[in-house]
SEFIMAR-951630 format. One line per 4 residues: their letters; for each residue x, y, z of C-alpha. Coordinates in steps of 0.5 Angstrom, whole numbers, padded with zeros to 4 digits. Layout:
N
a) X:Y:Z; ... .
//
This chain:
669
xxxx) 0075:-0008:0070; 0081:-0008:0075; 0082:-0002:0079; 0089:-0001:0077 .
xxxx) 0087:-0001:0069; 0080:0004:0071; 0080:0011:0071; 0077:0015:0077 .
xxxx) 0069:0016:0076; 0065:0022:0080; 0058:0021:0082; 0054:0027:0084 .
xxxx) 0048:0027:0087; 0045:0032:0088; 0039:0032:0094; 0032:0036:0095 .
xxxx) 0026:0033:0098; 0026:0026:0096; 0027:0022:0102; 0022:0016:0100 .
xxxx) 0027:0016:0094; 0034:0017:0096; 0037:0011:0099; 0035:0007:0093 .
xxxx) 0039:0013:0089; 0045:0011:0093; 0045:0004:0094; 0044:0003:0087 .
xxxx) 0051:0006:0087; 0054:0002:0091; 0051:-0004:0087; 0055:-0002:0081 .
xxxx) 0059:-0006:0078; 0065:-0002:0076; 0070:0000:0083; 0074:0006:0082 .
xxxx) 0068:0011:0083; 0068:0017:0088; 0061:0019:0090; 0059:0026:0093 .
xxxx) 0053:0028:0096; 0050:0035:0097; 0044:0036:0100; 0040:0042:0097 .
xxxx) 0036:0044:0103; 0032:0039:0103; 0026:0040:0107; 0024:0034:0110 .
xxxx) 0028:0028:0113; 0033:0026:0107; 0039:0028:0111; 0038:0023:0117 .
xxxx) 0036:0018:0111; 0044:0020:0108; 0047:0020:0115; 0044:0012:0116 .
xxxx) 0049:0010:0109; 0055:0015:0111; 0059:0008:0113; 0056:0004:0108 .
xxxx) 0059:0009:0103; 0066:0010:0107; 0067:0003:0106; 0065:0002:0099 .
xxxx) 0067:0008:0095; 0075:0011:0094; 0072:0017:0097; 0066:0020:0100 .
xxxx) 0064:0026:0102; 0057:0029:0104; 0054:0037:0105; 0048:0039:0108 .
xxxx) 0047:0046:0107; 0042:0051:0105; 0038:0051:0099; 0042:0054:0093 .
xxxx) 0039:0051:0087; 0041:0045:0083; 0046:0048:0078; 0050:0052:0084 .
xxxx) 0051:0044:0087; 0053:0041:0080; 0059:0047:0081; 0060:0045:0087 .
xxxx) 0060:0038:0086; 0064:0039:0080; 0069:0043:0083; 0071:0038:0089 .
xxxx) 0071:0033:0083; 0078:0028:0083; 0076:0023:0077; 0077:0023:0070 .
xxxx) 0070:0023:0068; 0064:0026:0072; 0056:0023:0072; 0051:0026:0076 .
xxxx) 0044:0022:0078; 0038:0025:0081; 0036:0023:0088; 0029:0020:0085 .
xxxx) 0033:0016:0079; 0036:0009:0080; 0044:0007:0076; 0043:0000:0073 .
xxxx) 0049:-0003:0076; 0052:-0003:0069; 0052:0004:0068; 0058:0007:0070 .
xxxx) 0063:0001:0067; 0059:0000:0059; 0060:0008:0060; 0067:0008:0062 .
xxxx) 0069:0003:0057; 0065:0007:0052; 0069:0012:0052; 0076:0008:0052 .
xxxx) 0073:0005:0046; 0072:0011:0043; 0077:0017:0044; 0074:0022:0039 .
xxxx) 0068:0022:0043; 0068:0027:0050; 0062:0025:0053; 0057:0018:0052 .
xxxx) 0049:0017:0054; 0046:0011:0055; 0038:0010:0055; 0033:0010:0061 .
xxxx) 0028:0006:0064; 0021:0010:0066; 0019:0007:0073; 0013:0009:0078 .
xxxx) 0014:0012:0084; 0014:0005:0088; 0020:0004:0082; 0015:-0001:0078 .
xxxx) 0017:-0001:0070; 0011:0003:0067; 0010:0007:0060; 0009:0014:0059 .
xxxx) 0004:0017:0054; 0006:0023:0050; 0004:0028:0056; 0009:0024:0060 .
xxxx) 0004:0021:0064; 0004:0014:0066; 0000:0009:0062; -0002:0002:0060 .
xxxx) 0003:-0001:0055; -0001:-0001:0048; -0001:0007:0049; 0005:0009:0051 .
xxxx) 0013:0008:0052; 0018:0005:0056; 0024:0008:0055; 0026:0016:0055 .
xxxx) 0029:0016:0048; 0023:0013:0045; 0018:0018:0048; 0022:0024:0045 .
xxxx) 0022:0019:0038; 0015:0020:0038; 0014:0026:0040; 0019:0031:0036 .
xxxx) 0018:0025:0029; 0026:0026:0029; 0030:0020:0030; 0035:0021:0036 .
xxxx) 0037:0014:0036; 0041:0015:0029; 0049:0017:0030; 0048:0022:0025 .
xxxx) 0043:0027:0029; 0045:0025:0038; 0048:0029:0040; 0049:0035:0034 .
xxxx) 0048:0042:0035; 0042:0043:0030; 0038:0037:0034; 0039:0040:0040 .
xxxx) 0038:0047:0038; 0030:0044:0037; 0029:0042:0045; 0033:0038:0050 .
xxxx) 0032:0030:0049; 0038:0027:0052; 0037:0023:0059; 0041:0026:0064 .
xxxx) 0041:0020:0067; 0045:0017:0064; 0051:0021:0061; 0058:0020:0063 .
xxxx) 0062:0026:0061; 0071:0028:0061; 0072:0032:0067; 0076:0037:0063 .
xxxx) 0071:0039:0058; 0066:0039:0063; 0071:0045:0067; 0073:0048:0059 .
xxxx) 0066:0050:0058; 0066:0054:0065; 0060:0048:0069; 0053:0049:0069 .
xxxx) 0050:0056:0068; 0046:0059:0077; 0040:0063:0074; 0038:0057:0069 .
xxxx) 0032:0053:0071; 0034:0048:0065; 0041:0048:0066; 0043:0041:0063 .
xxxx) 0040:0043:0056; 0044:0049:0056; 0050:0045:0058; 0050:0041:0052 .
xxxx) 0049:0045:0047; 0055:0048:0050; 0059:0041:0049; 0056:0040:0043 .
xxxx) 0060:0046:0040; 0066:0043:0042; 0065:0034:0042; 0062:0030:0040 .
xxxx) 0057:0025:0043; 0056:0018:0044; 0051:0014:0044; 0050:0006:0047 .
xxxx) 0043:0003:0046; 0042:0000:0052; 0039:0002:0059; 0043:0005:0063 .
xxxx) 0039:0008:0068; 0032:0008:0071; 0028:0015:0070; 0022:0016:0076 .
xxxx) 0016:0019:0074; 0011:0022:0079; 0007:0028:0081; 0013:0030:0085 .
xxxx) 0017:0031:0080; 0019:0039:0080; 0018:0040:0072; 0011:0038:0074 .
xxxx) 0010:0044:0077; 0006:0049:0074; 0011:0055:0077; 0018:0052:0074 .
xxxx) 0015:0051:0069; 0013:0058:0067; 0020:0060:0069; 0022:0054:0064 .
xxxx) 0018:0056:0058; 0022:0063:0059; 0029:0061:0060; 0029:0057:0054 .
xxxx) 0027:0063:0050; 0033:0067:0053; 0038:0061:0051; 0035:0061:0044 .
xxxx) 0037:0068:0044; 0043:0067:0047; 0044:0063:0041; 0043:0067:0036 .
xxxx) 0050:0069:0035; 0053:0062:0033; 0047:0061:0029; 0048:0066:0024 .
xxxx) 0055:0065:0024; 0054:0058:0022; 0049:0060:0017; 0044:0057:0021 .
xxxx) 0039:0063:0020; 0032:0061:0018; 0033:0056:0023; 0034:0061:0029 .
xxxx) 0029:0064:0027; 0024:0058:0026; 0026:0057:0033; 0025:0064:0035 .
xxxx) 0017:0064:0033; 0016:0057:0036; 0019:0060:0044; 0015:0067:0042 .
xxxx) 0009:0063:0041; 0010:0060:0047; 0011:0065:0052; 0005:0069:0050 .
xxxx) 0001:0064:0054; 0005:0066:0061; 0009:0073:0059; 0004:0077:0056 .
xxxx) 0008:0083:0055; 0015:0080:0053; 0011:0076:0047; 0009:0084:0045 .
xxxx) 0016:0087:0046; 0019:0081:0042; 0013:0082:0037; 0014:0090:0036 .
xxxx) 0022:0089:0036; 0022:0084:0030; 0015:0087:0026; 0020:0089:0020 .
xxxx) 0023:0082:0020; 0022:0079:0014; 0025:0072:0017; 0020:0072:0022 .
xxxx) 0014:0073:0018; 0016:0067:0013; 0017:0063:0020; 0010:0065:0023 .
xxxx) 0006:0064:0017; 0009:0057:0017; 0007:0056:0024; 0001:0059:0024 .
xxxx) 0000:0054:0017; 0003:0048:0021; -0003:0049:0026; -0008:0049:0021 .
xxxx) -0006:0042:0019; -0006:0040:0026; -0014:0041:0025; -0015:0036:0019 .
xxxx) -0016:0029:0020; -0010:0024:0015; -0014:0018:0012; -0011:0012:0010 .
xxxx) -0014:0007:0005; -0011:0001:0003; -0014:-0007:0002; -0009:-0013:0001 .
xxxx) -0005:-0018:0004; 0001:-0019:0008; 0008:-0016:0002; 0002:-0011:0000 .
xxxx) 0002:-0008:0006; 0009:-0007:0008; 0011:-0005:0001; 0006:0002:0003 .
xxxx) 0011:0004:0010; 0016:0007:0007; 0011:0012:0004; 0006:0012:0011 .
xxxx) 0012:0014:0015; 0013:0020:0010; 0007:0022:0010; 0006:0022:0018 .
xxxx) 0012:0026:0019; 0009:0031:0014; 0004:0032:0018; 0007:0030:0025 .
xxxx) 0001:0027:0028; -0003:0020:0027; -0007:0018:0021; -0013:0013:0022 .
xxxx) -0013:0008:0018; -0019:0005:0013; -0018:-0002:0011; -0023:-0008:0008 .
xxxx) -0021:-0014:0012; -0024:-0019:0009; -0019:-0023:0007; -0017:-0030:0010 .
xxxx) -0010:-0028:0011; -0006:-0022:0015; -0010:-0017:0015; -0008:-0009:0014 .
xxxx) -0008:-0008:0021; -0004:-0014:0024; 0001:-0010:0020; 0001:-0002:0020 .
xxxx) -0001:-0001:0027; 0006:-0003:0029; 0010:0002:0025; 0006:0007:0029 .
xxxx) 0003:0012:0025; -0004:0010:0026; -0009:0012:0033; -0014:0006:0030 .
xxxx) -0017:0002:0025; -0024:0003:0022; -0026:-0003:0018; -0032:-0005:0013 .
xxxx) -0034:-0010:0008; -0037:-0008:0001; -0041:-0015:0001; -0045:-0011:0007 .
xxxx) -0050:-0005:0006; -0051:-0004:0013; -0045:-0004:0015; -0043:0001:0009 .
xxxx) -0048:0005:0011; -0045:0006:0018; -0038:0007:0015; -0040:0012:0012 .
xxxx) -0044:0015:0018; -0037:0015:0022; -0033:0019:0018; -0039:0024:0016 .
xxxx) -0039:0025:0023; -0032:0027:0025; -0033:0034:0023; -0025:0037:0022 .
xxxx) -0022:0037:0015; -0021:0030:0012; -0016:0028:0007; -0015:0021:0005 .
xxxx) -0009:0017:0002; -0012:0013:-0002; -0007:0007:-0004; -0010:0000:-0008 .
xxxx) -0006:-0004:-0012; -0011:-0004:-0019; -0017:0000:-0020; -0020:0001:-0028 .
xxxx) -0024:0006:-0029; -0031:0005:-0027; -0028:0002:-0020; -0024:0008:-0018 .
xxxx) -0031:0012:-0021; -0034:0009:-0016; -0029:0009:-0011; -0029:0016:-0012 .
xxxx) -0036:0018:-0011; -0036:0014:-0005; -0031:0017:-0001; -0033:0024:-0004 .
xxxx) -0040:0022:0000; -0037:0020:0006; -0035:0028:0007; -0027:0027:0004 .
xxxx) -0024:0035:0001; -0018:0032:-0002; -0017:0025:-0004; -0009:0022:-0007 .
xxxx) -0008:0017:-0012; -0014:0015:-0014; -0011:0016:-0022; -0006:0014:-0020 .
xxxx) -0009:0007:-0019; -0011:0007:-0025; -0005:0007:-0028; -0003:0000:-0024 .
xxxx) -0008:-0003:-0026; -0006:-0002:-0034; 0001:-0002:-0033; 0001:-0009:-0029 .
xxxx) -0005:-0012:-0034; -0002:-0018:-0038; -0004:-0014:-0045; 0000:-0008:-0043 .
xxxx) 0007:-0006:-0046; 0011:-0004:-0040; 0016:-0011:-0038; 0020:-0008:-0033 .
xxxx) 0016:-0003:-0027; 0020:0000:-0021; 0020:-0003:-0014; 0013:-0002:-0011 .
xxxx) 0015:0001:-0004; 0019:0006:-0009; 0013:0008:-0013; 0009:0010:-0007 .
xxxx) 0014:0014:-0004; 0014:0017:-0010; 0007:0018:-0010; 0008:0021:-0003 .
xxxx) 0013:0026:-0005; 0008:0028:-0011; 0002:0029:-0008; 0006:0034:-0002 .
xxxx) 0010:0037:-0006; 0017:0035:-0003; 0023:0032:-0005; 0027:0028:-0001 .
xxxx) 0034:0024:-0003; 0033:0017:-0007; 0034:0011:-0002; 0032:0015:0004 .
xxxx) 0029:0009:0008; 0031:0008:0014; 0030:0000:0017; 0028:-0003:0021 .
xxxx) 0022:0001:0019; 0017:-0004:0023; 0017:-0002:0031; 0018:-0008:0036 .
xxxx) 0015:-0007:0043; 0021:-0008:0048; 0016:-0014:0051; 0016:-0019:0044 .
xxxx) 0024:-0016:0044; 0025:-0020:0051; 0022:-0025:0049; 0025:-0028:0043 .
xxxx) 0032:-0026:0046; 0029:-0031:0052; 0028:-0036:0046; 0034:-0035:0043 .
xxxx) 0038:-0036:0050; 0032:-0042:0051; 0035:-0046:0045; 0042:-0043:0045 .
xxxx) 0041:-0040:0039; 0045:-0034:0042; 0052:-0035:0038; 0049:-0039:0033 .
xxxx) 0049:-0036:0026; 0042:-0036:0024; 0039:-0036:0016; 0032:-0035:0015 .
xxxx) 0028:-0039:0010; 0021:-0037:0007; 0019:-0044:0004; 0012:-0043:0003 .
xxxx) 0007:-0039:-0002; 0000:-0039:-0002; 0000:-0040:-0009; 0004:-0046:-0012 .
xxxx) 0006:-0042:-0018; 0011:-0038:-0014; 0015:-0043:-0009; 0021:-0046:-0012 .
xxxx) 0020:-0053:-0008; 0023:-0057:-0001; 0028:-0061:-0006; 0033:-0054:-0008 .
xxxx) 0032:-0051:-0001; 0034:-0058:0003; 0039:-0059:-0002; 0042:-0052:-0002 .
xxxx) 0041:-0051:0006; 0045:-0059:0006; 0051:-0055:0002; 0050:-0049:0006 .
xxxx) 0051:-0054:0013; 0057:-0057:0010; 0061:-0050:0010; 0059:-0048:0016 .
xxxx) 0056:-0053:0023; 0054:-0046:0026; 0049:-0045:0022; 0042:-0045:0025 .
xxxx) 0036:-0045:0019; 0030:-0041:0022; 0024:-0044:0017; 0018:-0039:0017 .
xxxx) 0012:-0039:0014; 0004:-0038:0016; 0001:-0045:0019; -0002:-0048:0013 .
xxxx) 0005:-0049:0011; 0008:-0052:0018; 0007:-0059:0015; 0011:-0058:0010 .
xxxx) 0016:-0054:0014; 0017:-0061:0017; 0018:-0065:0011; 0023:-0060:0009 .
xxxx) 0027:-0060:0017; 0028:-0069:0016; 0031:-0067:0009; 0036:-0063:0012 .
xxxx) 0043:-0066:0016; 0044:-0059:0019; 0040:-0055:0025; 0033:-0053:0024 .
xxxx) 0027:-0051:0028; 0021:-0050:0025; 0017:-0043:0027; 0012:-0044:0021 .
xxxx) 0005:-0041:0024; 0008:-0042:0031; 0008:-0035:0032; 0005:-0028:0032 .
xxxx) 0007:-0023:0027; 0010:-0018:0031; 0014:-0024:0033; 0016:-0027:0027 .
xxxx) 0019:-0019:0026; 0023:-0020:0032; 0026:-0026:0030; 0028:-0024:0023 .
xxxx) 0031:-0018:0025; 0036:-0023:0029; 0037:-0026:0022; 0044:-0026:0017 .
xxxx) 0040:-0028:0011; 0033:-0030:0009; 0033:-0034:0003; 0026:-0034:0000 .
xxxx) 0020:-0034:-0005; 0016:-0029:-0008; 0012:-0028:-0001; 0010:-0025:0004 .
xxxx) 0017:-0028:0009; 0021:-0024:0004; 0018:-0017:0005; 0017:-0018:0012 .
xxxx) 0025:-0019:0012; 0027:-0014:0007; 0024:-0010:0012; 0027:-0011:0018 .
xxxx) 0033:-0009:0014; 0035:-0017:0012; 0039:-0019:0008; 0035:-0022:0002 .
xxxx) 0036:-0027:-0002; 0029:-0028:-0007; 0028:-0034:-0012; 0022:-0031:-0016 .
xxxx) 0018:-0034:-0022; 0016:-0031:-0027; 0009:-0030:-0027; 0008:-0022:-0026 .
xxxx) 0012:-0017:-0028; 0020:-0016:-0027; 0021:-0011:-0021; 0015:-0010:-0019 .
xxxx) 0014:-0014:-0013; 0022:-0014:-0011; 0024:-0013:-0005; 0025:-0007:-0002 .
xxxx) 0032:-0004:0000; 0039:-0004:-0003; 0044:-0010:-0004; 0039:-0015:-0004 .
xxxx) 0039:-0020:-0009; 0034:-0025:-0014; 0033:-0029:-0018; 0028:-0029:-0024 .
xxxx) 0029:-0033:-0030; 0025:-0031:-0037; 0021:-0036:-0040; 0016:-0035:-0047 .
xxxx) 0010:-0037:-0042; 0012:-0031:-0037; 0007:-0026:-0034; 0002:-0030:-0034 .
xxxx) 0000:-0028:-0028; -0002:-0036:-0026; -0003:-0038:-0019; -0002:-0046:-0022 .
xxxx) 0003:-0047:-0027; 0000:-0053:-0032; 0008:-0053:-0034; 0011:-0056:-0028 .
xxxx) 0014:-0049:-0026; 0019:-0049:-0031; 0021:-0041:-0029; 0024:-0044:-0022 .
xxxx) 0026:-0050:-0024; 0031:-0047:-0029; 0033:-0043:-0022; 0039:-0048:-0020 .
xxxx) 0041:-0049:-0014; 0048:-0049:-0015; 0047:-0042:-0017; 0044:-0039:-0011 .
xxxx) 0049:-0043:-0006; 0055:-0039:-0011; 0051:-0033:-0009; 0050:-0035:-0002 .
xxxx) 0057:-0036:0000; 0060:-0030:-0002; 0055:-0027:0001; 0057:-0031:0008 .
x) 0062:-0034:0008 .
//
């Protein structure tokens, strides 16, 4: 970006007692890529030797940045030096970085351009990396200590995600009011903010030790945020950090209730009352550890307070549930797992804490497990085998074991009635006070029987929810699911975009290809997808198809690549199941048999185009997601639930392939 066409940035750095960390602060300012900045440094009475750390890059600076200045004085607390940097400020827009933290070298350029590009937003954030005190990248667990990556997250936003279960990721909810009013989750690291409104809402506040919240609920009352979805800044996490200190954290707990109540006034004016009031139990219930006679006053003067009451027995409800342990049953393969998420992920934000799973892994395929445990609802897995007592007998001897209050979800595909007694009575024996959808399974089986009257059944991943919503007792708008609905850990995230730049797929326009089926009855033939993907390449040379599948069908995914003239790479059986979700999140399209490629797709959010036989019930298998689209033919011999057709599989070839091309092409092109 040229200087003459940027707008002036300040970066202030305001400095207490990190002189192990400071020069690396300081030098990843002057590695930004972006030129017309300022920088201001004001040493808050550091107590160690940041000053002399400082002094060593005085000329460094000088020669680097348009202007430079640098104070050491005495200690007059973190919000009085963002005054004072905001006061000496010259540029346009203002950003600050702690002495510990580190600006990626893209920081302030992407935010800048941010900003031009939006000019109804006044202020944009980016994400932040969590790094170690030798600045390693490291996952941090749910209490903000580091730990290994399986149990912990990598980046700022997604920790916060995690813990308050509210998706601040979504445009909609960063940087609102209403979401900030429930507790701070913006990265101060990472934000670039108008100068002006910055000094309209009179700067940071002196005698609040949460200053940046307070500051943000105070912008958010006049402009709206932005949000990048990209690190932009490295977050340190160690011992020293003074949130960790038990002392400011106290004092902390306090200034927070102090502006919730200073609050109250714009919450009502903007009838959010209950809200006010839901918060205020939450803080009240906060300070009694520390501050016993504010927690009294604060009792005593509301005690008549009907809103104050509906909210602490709510609370005091909500901790009640905290004691119960959430169970989740579930058998099948790899489409009957992914079609339950969007229940399991209502289900766990209802309860706001993690379930444990309970599955029958014998089948020869995916199992459960492989799937459910990357939406992150679950701790762990608990898995048994019906053809082994023994290992029945200790089952029910682990969960008998756990003490707390049990409830079980039960979800299965079909059940007749002396199963689901049997399934009852079983649960029932291993200590469950409540147990959801076994009558509910019941009715599968008979609605989905060869005999039963019903033809056409809604999606399976609606029925669920529907289920879900029934047994807690809420409602929720019609298609509320949020995608993707599967989480990509950042490393497989990494990796498949280093394929795509390995194979120069980067640009490229990809269509995934679910080919293959385990059940013969259901695959529409290598003959329709080579020629539609050959009329598909002829419109297009910039389409590059991605076959997928398990490794039983690599061969045919082989036969069917020396068929087609276009650009193919074979990725069946070759990758894991996580990584074939990443890949197919970089996918425009996925065209695909009745399997379990399609749900995977679907639920990455992908377009779907599915070819289905007609040998099950109409809808019930569809995948989730609206504007998808599929093809079913009806024949006499339909629902006959064959996995062979004896009839050549009349019902898709009578699926042309013309008709899909049609579809195709105004989808795409």
């Amino acid at each position: 970006m040229e200087l003459n066409s940027s707008p002036l940035v300040t970066v202030c750095i305001p400095v207490y007692n990190h002189k192990k960390y400071i020069a690396e602060a300081i030098t990843s300012i002057i590695n930004q890529r972006y030129s017309n900045i300022e920088l201001i440094i004001i040493n808050d009475g550091s107590q160690d030797e940041s000053d002399s750390v400082i002094r060593n890059y005085i000329n460094d600076c000088q020669n680097r940045f348009i202007r430079f200045e640098y104070r050491n004085r005495l200690n007059k607390g973190l919000a009085y030096t963002l005054n004072e940097c905001l006061e000496w400020a010259k540029g346009e827009y203002f950003t600050g970085s702690a002495s510990d933290d580190i600006m990626l070298p893209n920081k302030v350029e992407v935010l800048v351009k941010a900003l031009q590009d939006n000019p109804e937003n006044g202020i944009v954030f980016g994400d932040a990396i969590f790094i170690d005190e030798f600045s390693n990248n490291c996952f941090v667990d749910k209490n903000h200590n580091i730990t290994n990556s399986s149990r912990g997250f990598c980046r700022f936003l997604d920790f916060y995600i995690y813990t308050r279960k509210i998706n601040y990721k979504d445009r909609r909810i960063f940087g609102s009011y209403e979401s900030l009013i429930r507790g701070n989750y913006l990265p101060a690291m990472s934000y670039l903010v108008k100068t002006s409104l910055l000094r309209k809402v009179g700067g940071w506040r002196n005698d609040n030790s949460i200053e940046d919240w307070e500051m943000w609920l105070k912008l958010s009352k006049r402009d709206k945020f932005l949000f990048l979805d990209l690190p932009v800044a490295k977050y340190r996490v160690h011992s020293s950090n003074s949130t960790k200190i038990l002392e400011i954290r106290k004092r902390i707990i306090k200034d927070s209730f102090k502006i919730l109540k200073n609050e109250k006034k714009y919450l009502c004016s903007i009838n959010m009352k209950s809200l006010y009031w839901e918060r205020f139990v939450y803080h009240l219930l906060a300070i009694r550890k520390y501050y016993k006679l504010e927690f009294i006053l604060d009792f005593i003067i509301n005690i008549y307070n009907p809103y104050f009451w509906i909210h602490l027995c709510k609370k005091l409800i909500n901790r009640f549930k905290k004691d119960e342990n959430i169970y989740v049953f579930r058998v099948g393969n790899l489409g009957d797992s992914i079609v339950l998420i969007p229940a399991i992920k209502l289900i766990y934000n209802f309860y706001g804490k993690k379930m444990i799973l309970i599955a029958n892994e014998e089948s020869k395929y995916i199992k459960v497990w492989d799937v459910l445990k990357y939406t992150n609802c679950f701790e762990y897995s608990i898995e048994y085998k019906l053809s082994d007592i023994k290992d029945l007998y200790y089952f029910v001897k682990k969960i008998r074991g756990n003490k707390n209050r049990k409830v079980l979800f039960y979800f299965h595909p079909g059940r007749n009635y002396l199963q689901a007694l049997r399934d009852y009575v079983f649960f029932k024996l291993c200590g469950f006070k409540k147990i959801y959808g076994i009558y509910d399974s019941i009715n599968i089986w008979k609605n989905s029987s060869k005999k039963a009257k019903t033809k056409i059944l809604e999606k399976e991943s609606d029925r669920y929810l529907k289920m879900v919503l029934k047994f807690l007792g809420i409602d929720i708008p019609e298609n509320n699911i949020k995608f993707p609905i599967i989480n990509i850990p950042d490393e497989i995230a990494l990796k498949t975009n280093e394929l795509l730049e390995k194979e120069n797929l980067k640009n490229k326009l990809l269509i995934g290809i679910g080919f293959g089926s385990k059940m013969s009855a259901k695959r529409w033939g290598i003959d329709n997808y080579s020629l539609l993907m050959n009329n598909m390449s002829h419109l297009n040379n910039n389409i590059v198809f991605i076959l997928f599948g398990s490794k039983d069908e690599f061969i045919y995914g082989e036969e069917l690549k020396l068929k087609v003239s276009g650009e193919v790479f074979n990725m069946a059986g070759r990758l894991s199941i996580i990584e074939s979700f990443s890949l197919l999140s970089k996918c425009k399209m996925l065209i695909s048999n009745d399997t379990g490629v399609m749900h995977m797709g679907a639920a990455m959010g992908v377009k779907i185009i599915a070819v289905f036989s007609a040998r099950g019930k109409v809808g019930k298998w569809y995948p989730m997601g609206e504007n998808n689209f599929v093809f079913r033919k009806n024949v006499p011999c339909e629902n006959c639930m064959l996995e062979i057709c004896p009839r050549d599989n009349l019902c898709l070839n009578n699926i042309k392939v013309d008709e899909v091309f049609e579809i195709v092409r105004k989808i795409l092109f």
